[in-house]
C-alpha positions in Angstrom: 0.0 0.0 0.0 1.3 3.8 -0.9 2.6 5.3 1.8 1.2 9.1 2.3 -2.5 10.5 1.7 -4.0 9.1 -0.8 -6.2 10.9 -3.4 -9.9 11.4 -2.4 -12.5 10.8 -5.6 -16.2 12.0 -5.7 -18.0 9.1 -7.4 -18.6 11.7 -10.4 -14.4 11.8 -10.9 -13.5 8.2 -12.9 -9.2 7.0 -12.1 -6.7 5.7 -13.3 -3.1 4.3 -11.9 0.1 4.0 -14.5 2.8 2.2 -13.1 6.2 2.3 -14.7 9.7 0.7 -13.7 12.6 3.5 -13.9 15.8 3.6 -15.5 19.1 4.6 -13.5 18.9 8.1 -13.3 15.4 9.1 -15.3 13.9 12.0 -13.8 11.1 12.4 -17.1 8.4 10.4 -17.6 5.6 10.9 -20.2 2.4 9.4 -18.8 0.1 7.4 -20.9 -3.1 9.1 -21.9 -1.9 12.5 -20.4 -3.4 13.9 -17.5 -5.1 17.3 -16.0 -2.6 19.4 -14.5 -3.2 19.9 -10.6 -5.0 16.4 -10.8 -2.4 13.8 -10.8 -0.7 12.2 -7.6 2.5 10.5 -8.0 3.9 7.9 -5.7 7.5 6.6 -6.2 8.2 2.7 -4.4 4.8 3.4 -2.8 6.0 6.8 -1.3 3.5 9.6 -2.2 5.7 12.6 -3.5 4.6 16.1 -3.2 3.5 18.7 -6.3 6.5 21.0 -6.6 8.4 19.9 -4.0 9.5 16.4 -5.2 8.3 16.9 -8.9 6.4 18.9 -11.7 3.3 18.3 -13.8 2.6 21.4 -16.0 2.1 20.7 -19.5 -0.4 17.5 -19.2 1.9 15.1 -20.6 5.4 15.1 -18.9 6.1 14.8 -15.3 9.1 15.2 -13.6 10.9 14.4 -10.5 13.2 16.6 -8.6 15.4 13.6 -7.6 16.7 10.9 -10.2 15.5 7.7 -9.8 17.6 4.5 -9.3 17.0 1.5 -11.9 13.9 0.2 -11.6 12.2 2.0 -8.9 8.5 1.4 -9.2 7.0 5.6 -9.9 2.8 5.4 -9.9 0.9 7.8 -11.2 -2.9 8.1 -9.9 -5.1 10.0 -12.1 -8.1 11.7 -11.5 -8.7 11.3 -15.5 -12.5 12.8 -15.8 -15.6 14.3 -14.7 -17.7 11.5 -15.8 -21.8 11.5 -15.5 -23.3 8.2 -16.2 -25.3 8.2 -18.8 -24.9 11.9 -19.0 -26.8 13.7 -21.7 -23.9 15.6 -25.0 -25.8 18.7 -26.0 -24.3 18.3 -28.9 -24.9 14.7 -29.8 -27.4 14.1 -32.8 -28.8 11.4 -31.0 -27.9 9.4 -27.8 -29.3 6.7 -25.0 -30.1 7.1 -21.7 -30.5 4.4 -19.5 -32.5 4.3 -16.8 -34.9 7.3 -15.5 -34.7 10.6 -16.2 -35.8 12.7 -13.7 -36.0 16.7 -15.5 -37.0 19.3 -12.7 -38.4 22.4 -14.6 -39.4 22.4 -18.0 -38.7 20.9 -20.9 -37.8 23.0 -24.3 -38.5 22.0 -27.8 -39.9 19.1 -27.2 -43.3 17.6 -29.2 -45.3 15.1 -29.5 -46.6 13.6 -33.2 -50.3 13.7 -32.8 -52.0 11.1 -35.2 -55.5 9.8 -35.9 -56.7 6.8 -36.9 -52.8 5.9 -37.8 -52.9 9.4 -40.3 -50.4 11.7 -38.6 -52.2 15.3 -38.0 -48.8 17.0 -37.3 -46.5 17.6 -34.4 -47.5 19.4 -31.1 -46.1 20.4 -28.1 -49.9 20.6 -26.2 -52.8 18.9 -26.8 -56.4 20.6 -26.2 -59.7 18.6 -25.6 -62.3 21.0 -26.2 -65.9 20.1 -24.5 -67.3 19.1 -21.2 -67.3 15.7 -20.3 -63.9 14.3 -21.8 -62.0 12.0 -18.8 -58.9 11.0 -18.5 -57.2 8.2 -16.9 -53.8 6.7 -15.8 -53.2 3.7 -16.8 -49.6 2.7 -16.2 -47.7 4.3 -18.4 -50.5 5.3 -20.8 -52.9 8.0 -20.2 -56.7 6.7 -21.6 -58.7 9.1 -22.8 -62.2 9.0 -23.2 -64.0 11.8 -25.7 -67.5 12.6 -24.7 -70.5 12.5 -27.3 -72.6 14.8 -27.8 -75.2 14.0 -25.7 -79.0 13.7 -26.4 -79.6 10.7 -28.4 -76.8 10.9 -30.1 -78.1 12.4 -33.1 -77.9 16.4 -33.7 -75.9 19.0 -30.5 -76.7 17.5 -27.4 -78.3 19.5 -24.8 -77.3 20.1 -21.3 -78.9 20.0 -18.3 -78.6 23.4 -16.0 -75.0 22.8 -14.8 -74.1 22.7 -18.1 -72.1 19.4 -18.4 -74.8 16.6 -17.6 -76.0 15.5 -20.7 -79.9 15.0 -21.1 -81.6 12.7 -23.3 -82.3 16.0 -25.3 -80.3 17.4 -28.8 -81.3 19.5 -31.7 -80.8 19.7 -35.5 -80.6 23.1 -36.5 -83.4 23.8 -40.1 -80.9 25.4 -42.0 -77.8 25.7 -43.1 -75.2 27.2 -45.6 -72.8 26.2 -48.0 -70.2 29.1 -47.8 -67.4 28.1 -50.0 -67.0 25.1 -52.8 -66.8 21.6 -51.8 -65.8 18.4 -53.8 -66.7 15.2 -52.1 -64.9 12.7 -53.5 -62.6 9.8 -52.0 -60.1 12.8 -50.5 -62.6 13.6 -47.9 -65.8 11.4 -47.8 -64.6 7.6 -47.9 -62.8 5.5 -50.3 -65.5 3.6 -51.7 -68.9 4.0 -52.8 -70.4 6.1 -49.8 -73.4 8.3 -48.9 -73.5 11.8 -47.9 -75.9 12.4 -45.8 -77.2 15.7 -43.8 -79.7 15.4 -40.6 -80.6 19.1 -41.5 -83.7 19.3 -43.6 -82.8 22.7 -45.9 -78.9 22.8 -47.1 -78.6 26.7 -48.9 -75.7 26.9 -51.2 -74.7 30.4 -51.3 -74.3 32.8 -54.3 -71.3 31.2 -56.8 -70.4 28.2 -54.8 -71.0 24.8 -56.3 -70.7 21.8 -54.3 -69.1 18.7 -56.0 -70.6 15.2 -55.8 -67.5 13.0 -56.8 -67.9 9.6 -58.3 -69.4 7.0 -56.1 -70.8 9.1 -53.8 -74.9 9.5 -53.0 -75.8 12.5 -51.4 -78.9 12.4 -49.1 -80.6 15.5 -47.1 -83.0 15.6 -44.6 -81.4 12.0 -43.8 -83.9 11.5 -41.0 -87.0 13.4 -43.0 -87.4 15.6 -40.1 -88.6 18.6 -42.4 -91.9 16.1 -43.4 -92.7 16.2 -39.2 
């Protein structure tokens, strides 16, 4: 065992020991790897020799002792070689693994989430808004369920709340009238792949002044689906 103090690590700071056998006489020896100045102990036949005093280490490489060393006389070099994280995160790395937890205290910049629907990505977002009463979510390990509420009613029209405003009743309505403001194709972009219908629960579709409205190929448009304007 090395006589003297030995050198006292943090379990952030990795080591390293080089041991070497001198010649007759050698006072310079180049340690492997290099070193950080004011971070290297040297011991010589397992006596700890002091910075400046019994040697120097300025330049990273080369150290050297103040006395000459006989043949083979046994110098050690201890190390402190790095500040070492584990699994520590390079800013600068295009991509990299952590393993284990990550524990983040604060916020997190820049980062989103792809949003997708039905397994057609909608685009990338860094919050996501439910909009409506009623919606629930749930933990469920490492997945968070969540549960859309209808519309209330009988599930046909805007459902209709009771006076708290988020109990749905077994009431909704289908508004009498409505208007086409701009064109519209419906084709197999936006109203199915194959042959579909194209239906409407209101009973009086207006198309205003110079739009047209499209009925692609395949497709069976249907108003007044439910014949409410013959009640």
């Amino acid at each position: 065992m090395a006589i003297g103090r030995p050198i006292s690590l943090t379990g952030n700071v990795a080591s390293k020991i080089i041991r070497v056998l001198a010649t007759n006489g050698q006072t310079a020896f180049t340690v492997t790897g290099g070193y950080r100045i004011n971070h290297i102990g040297v011991f010589r036949n397992g006596v700890r020799l002091s910075n400046n005093s019994d040697f120097t280490a300025l330049d990273g490489v080369t150290v050297t002792l103040v006395d000459a060393c006989s043949a083979n006389d046994e110098v050690l070099f201890e190390i402190q070689d790095d500040f070492r994280v584990a699994d520590a995160i390079v800013s600068a790395a295009s991509s990299q693994t952590v393993n284990g937890d990550l524990v983040v205290t604060g916020n997190v910049y820049g980062a989103q989430i792809g949003v997708q629907s039905g397994g057609t990505t909608i685009g990338d977002a860094k919050t996501l808004n439910f909009i409506g009463a009623g919606n629930t979510f749930a933990v469920n390990g490492t997945t968070v369920d969540v549960s859309i509420a209808g519309g209330g009613g009988g599930g046909i029209g805007t459902g209709i709340k009771y006076a708290d405003g988020v109990t749905d009743s077994p009431f909704s309505y289908v508004d009498s009238k409505a208007t086409i403001p701009e064109n519209m194709l419906l084709d197999t972009t936006n109203a199915g792949d194959s042959d579909t219908y194209v239906v409407s629960v209101i009973p009086n579709i207006e198309v205003a002044a110079g739009v047209a409205v499209t009925v692609g190929v395949g497709k069976t448009m249907v108003i007044d689906v439910l014949q409410i304007g013959d009640l």
